[in-house]
N, CA, C and O of each residue as an XYZ file, in Angstrom:
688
protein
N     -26.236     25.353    -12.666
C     -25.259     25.089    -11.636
C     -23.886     24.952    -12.280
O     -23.664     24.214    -13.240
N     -22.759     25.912    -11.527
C     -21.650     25.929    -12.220
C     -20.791     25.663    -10.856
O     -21.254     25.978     -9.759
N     -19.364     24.992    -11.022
C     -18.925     24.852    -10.093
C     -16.995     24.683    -10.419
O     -16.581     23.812    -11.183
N     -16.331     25.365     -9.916
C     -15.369     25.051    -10.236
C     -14.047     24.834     -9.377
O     -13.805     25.757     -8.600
N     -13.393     24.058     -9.383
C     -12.366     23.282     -8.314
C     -11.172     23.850     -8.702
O     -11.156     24.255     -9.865
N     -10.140     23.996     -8.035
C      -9.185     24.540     -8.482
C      -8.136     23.780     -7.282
O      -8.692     23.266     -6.311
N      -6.260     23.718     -7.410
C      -6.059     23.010     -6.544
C      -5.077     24.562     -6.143
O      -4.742     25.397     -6.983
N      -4.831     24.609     -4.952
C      -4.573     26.041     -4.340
C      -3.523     25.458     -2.990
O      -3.423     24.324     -2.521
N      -2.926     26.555     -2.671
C      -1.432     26.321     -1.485
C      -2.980     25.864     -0.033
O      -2.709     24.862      0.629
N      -3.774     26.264      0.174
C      -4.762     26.031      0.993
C      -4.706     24.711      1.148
O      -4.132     24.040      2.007
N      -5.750     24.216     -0.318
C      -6.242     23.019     -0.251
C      -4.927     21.810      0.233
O      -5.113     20.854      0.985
N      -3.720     22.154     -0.380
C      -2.946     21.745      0.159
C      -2.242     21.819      1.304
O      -1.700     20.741      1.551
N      -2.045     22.606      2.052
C      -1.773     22.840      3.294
C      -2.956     21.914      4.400
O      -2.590     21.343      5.427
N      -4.442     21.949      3.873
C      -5.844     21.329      4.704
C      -4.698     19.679      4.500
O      -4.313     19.304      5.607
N      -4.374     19.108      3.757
C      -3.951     17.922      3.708
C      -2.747     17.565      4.742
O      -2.426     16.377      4.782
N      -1.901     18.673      5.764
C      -0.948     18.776      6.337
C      -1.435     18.940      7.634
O      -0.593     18.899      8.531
N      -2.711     19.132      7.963
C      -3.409     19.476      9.095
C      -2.982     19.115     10.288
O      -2.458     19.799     11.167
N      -3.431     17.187     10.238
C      -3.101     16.619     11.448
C      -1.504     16.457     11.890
O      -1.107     16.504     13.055
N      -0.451     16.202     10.399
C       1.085     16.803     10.645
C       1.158     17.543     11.567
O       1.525     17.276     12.712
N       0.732     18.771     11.034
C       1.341     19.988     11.854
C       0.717     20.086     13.329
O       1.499     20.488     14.191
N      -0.190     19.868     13.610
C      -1.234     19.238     15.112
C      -0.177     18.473     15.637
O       0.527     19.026     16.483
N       0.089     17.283     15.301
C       1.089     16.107     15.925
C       2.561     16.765     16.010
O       3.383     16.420     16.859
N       2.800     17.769     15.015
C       4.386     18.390     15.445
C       4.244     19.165     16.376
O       4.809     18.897     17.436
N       3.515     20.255     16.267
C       3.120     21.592     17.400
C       2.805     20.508     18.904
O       3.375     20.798     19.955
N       1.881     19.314     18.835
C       2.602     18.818     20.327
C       3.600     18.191     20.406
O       3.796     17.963     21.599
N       4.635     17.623     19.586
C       5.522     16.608     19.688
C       6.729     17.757     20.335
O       7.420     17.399     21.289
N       6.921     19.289     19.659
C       7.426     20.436     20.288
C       7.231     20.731     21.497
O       8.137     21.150     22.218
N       5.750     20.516     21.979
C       5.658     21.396     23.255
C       6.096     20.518     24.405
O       6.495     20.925     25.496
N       5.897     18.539     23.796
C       6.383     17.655     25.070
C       7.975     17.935     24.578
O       8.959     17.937     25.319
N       7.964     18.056     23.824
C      10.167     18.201     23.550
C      10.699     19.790     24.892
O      11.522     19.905     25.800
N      10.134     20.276     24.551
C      10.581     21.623     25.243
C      10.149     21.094     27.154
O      10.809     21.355     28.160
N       8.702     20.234     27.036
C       8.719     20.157     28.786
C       9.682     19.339     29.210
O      10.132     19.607     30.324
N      10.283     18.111     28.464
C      10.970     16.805     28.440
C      12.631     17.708     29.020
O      13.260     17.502     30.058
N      12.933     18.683     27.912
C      14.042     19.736     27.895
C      14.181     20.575     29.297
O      15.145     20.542     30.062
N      13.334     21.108     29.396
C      13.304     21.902     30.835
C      12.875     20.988     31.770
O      13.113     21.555     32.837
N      12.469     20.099     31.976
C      12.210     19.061     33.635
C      12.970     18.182     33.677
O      12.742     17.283     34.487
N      14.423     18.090     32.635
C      15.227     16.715     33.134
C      16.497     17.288     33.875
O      16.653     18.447     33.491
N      17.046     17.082     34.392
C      18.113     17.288     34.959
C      19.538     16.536     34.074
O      19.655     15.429     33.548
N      20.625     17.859     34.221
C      21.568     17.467     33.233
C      22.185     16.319     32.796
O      22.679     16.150     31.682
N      22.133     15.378     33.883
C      22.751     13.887     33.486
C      22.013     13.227     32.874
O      22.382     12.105     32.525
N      21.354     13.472     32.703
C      19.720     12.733     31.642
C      19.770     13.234     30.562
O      19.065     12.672     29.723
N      20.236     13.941     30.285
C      20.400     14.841     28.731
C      21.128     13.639     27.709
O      20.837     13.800     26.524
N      22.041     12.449     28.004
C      22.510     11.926     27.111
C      21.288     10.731     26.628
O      21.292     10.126     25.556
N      20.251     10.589     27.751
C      18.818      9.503     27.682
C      17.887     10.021     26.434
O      17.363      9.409     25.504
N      17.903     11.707     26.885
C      16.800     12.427     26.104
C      17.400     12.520     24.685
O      16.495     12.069     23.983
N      18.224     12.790     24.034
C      19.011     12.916     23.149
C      18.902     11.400     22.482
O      18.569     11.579     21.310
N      18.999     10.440     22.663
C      18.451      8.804     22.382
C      17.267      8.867     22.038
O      17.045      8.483     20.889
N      15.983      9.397     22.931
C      14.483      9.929     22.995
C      14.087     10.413     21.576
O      13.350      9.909     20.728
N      14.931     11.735     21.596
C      14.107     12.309     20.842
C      14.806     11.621     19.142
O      14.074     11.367     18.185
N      16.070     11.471     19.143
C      16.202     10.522     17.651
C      15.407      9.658     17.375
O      14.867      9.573     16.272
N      15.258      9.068     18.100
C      14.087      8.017     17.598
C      12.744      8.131     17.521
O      12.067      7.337     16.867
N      12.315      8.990     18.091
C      10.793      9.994     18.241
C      10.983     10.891     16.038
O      10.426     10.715     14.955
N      11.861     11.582     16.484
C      12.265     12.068     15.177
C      12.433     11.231     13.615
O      12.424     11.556     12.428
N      12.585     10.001     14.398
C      12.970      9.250     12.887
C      11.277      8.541     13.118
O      10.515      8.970     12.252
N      10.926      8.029     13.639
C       9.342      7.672     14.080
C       8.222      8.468     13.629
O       7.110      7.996     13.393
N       8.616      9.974     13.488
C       7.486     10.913     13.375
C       7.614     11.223     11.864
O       6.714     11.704     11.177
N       9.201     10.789     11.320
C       9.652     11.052      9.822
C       8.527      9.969      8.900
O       7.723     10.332      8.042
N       8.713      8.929      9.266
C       8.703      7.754      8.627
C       6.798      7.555      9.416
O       6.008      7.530      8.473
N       6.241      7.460     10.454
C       5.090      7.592     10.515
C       3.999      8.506      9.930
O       3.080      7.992      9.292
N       4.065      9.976     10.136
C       3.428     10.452     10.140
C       3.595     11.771      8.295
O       2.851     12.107      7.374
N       4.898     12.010      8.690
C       5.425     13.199      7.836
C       5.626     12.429      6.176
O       4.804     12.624      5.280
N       6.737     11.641      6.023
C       6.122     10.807      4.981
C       5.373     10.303      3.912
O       5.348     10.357      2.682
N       4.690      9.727      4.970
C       3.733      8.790      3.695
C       2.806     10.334      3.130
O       2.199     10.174      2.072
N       2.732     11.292      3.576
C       1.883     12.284      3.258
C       3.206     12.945      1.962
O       2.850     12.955      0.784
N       4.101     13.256      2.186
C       4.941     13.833      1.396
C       5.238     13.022      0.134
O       5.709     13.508     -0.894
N       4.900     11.667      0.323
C       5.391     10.129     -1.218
C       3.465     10.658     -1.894
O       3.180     10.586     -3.089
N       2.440     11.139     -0.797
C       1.239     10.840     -1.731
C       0.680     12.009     -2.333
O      -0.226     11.989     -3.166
N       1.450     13.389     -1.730
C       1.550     14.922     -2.299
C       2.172     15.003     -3.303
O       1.718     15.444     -4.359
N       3.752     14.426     -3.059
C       4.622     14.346     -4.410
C       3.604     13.565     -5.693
O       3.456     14.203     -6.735
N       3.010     12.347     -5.575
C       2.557     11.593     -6.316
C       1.231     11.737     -7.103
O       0.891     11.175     -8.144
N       0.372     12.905     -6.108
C      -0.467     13.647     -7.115
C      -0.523     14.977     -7.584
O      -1.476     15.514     -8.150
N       0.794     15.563     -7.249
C       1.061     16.636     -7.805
C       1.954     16.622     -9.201
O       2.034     17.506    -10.053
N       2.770     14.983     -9.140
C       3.192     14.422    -10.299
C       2.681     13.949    -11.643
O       3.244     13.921    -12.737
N       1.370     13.556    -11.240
C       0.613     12.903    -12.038
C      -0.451     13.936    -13.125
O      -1.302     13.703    -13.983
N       0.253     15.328    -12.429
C      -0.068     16.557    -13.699
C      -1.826     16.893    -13.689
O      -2.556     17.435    -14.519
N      -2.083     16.290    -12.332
C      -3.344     17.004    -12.546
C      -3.931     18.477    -11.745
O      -4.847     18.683    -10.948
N      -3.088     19.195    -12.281
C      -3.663     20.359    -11.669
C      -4.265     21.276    -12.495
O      -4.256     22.383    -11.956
N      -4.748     21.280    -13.499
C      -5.797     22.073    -14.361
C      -7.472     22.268    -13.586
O      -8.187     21.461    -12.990
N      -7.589     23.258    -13.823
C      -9.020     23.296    -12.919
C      -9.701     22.343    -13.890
O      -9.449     21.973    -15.037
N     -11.087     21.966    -12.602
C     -11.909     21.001    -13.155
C     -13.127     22.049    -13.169
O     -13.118     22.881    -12.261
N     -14.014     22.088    -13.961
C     -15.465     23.368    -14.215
C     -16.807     22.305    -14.332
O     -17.393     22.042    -15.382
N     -17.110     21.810    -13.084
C     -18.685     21.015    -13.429
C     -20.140     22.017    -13.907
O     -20.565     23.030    -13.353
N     -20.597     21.400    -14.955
C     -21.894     22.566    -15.116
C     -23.150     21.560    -15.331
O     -22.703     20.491    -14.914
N     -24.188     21.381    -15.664
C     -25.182     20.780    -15.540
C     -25.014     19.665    -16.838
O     -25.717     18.669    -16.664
N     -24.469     19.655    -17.698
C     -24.706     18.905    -18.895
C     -22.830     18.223    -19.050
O     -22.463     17.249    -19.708
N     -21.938     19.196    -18.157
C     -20.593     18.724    -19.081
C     -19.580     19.130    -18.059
O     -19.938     20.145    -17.461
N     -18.372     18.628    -17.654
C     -17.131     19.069    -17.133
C     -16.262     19.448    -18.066
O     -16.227     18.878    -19.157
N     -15.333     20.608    -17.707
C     -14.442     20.862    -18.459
C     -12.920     21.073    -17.624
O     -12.717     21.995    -16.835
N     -12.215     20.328    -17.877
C     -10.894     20.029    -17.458
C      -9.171     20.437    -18.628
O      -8.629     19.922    -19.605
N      -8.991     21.308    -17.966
C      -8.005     21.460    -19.002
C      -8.390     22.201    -20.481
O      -8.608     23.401    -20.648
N      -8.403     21.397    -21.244
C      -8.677     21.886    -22.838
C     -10.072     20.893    -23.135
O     -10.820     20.913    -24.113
N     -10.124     19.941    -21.789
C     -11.329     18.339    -22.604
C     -12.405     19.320    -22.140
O     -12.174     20.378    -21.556
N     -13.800     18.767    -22.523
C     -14.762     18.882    -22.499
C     -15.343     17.582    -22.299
O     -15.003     16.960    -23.305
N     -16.003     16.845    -21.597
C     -16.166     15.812    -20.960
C     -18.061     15.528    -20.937
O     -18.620     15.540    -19.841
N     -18.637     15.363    -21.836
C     -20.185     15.294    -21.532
C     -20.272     14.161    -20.515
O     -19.552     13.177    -20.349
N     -21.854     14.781    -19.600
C     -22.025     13.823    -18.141
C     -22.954     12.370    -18.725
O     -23.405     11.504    -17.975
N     -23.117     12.391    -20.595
C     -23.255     11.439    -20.944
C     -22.239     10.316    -21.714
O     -22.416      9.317    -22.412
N     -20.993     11.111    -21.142
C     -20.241     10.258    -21.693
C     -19.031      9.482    -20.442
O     -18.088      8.737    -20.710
N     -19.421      9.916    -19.240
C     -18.938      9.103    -18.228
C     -19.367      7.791    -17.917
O     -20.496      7.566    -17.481
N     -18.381      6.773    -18.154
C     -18.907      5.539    -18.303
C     -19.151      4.696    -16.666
O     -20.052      3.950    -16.283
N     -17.594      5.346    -15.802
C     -17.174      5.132    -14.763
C     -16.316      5.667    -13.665
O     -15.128      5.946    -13.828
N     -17.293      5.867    -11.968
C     -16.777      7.040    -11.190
C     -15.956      6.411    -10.164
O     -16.844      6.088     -9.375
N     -14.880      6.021     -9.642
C     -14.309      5.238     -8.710
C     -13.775      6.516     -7.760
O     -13.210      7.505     -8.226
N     -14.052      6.312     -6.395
C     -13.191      6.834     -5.636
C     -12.200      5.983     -4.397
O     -12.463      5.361     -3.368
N     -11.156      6.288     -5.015
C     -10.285      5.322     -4.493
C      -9.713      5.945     -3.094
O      -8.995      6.942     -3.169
N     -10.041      5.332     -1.715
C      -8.977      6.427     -0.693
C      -8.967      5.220      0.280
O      -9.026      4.033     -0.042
N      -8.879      5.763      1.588
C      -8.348      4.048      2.580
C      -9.608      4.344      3.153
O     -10.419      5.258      2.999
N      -9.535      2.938      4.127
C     -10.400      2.985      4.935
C     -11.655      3.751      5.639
O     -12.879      3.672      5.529
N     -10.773      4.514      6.398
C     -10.767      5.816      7.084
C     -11.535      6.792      6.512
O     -12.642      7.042      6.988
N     -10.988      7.549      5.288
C     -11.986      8.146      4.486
C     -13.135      8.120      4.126
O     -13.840      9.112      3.943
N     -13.578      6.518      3.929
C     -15.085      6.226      3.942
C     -15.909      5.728      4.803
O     -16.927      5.099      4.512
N     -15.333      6.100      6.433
C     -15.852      5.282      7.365
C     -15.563      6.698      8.303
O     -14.603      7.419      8.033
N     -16.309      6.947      9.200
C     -16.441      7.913     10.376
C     -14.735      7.161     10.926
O     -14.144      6.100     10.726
N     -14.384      8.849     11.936
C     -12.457      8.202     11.809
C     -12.935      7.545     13.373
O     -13.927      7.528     14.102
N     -11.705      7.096     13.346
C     -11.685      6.055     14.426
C     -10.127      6.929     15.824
O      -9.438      6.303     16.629
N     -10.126      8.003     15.626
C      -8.937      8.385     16.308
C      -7.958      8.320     16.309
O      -7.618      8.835     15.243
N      -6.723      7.863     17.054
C      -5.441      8.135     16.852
C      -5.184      6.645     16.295
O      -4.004      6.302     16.366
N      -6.007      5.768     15.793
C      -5.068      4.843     15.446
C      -5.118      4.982     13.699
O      -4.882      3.990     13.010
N      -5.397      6.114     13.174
C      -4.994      6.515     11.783
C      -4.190      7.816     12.048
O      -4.135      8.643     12.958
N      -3.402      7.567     10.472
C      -1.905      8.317     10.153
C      -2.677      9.201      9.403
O      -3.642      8.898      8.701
N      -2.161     10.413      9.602
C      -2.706     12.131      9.042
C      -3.113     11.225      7.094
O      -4.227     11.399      6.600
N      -2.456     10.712      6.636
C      -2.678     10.619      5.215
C      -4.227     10.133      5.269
O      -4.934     10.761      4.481
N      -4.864      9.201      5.991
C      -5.517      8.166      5.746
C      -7.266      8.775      5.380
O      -8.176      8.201      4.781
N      -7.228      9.886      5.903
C      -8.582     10.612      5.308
C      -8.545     11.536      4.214
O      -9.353     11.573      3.287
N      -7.429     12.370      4.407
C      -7.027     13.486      3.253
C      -6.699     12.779      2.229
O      -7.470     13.104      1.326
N      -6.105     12.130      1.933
C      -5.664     11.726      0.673
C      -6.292     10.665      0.196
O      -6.084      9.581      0.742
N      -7.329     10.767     -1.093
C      -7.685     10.012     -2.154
C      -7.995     10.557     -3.657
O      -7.639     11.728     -3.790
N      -8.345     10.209     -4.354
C      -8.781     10.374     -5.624
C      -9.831      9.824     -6.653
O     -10.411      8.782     -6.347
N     -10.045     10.265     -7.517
C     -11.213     10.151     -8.783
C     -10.979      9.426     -9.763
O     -10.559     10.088    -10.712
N     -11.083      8.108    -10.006
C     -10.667      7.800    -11.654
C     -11.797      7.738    -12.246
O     -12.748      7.126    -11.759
N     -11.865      8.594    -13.793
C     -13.259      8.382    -14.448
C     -12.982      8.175    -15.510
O     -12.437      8.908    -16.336
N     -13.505      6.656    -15.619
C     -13.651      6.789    -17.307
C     -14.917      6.747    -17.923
O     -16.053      6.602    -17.473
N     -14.197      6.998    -19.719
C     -15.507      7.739    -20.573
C     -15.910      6.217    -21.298
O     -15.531      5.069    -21.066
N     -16.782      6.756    -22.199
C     -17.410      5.348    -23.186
C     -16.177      5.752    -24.168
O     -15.843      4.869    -24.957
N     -15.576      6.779    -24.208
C     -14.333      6.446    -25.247
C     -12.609      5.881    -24.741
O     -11.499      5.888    -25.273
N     -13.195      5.423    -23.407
C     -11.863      4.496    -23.219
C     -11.090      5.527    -22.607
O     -10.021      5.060    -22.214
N     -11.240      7.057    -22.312
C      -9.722      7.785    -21.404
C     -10.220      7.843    -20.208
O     -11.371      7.717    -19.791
N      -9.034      8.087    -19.605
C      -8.969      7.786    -18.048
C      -9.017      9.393    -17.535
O      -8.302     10.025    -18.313
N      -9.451     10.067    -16.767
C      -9.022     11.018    -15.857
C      -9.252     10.454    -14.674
O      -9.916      9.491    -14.290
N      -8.173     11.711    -13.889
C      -7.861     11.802    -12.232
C      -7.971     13.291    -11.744
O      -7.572     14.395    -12.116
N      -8.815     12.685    -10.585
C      -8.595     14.113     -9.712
C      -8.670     13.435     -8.528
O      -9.219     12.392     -8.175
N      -7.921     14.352     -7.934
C      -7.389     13.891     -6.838
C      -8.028     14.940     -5.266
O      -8.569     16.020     -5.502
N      -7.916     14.590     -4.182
C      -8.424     15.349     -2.565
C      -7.539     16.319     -2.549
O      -7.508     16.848     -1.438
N      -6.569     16.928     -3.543
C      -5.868     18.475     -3.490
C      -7.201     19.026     -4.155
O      -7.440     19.864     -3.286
N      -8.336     19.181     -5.140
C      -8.868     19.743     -5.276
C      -9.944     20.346     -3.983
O     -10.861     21.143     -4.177
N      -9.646     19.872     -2.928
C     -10.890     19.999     -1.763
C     -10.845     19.213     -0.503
O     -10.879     18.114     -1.057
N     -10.803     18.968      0.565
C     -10.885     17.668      1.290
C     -12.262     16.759      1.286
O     -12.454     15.554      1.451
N     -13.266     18.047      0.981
C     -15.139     17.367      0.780
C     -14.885     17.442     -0.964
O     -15.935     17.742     -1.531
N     -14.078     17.298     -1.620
C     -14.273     17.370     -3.459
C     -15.272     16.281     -3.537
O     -16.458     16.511     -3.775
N     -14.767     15.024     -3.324
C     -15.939     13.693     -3.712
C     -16.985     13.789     -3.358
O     -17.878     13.313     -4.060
N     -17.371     14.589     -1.852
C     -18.914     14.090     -1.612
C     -19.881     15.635     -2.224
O     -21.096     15.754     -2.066
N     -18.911     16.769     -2.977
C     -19.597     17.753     -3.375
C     -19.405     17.565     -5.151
O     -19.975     18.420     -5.830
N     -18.804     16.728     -5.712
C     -18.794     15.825     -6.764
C     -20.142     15.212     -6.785
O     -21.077     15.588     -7.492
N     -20.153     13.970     -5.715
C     -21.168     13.011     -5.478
C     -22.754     14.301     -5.670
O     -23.593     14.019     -6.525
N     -22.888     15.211     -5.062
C     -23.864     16.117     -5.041
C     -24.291     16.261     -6.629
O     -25.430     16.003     -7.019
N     -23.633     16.537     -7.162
C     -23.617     17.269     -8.668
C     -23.664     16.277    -10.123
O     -24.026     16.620    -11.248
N     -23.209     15.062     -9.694
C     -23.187     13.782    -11.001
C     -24.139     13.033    -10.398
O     -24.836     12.402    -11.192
N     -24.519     12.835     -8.699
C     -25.771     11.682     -8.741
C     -24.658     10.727     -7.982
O     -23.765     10.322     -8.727
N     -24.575     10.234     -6.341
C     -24.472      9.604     -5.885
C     -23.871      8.021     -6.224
O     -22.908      7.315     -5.927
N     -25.320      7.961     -7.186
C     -25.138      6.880     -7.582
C     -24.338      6.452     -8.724
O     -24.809      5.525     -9.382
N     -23.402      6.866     -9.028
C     -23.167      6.798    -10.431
C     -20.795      6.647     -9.380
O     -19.790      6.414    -10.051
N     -20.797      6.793     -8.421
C     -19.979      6.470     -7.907
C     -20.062      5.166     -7.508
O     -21.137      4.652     -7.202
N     -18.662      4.393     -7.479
C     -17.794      3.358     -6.788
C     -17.231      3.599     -5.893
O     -16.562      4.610     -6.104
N     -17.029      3.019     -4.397
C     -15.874      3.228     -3.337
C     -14.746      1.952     -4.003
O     -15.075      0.839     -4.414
N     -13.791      2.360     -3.960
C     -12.427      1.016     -3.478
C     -11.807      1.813     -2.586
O     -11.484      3.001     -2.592
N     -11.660      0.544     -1.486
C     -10.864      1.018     -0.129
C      -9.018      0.443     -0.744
O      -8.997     -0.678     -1.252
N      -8.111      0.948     -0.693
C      -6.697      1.055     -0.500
C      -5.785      1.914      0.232
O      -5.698      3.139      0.146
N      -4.697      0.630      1.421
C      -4.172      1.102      2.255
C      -3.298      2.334      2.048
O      -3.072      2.977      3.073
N      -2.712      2.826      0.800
C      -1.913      3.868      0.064
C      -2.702      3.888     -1.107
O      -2.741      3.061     -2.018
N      -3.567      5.353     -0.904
C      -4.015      5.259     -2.487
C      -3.249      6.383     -3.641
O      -3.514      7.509     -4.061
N      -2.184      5.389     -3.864
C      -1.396      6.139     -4.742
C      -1.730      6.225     -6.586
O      -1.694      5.167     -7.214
N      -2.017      7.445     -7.267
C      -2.033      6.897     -8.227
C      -1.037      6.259     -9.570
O      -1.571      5.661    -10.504
């Protein structure tokens, strides 16, 4: 079994999903709001939509753009290559007897069936991998490799050999 992850304009774009869902309607009520008011109302709607706009900045658009920037910063984009005995990341070579520890760090949401609109587009897409070895280094991979990466991870190292931590921003 060979398997290899790679992080791609896709996988990243899957992380923008519910964004672009919540803009494509926040457009279509802007345009009915636009055509059914009558002109003296135009200075109400104009109030409306600034604050809808700075609301949708700071809610939704955001926190996804501080946690894209933040694992696209953190330099891990080298493919990851799982094979039956060893991962290979970058230039490391990583034996599956030398993983000491599997944490997957993401919010709530991610590890719990979703609960609907009262989570923000980040709160399932975005988490990550910290593993360390018996020689003390740390790697990260992060939900740009995949949105299912952890539970097709979890498939391939053994379930059990993972940690959940729930955090409200899992930034690394």
């Amino acid at each position: 079994m060979m398997k290899t992850f790679k992080i791609t304009t896709s996988t990243i774009a899957y992380t923008f999903k519910d964004v672009l869902t919540t803009f494509v309607f926040g457009v279509m009520l802007l345009g009915i709001l636009t055509f059914g008011i009558t002109p003296e109302d135009y200075s109400d709607l104009y109030l409306v939509i600034q604050i809808a706009a700075i609301g949708f900045v700071f809610m939704m658009l955001l926190p996804n753009l501080i946690l894209l920037w933040n694992y696209l910063d953190a330099g891990i984009n080298d493919p990851l290559t799982v094979f039956d005995d060893r991962l290979e990341f970058g230039d490391k070579t990583i034996s599956l007897d030398d993983i000491q520890h599997l944490q997957i760090i993401g919010t709530y949401q991610h590890f719990n069936p979703p609960v609907g609109v009262s989570t923000l587009p980040y709160n399932d897409y975005f988490y990550y991998i910290k593993m360390t070895t018996k020689h003390e280094e740390i790697f990260y991979f992060t939900s740009l490799y995949g949105y299912k990466f952890d539970k097709e991870l979890k498939k391939m190292l053994g379930e059990h050999r993972f940690e959940n931590k729930i955090s409200s921003f899992p930034m690394i």
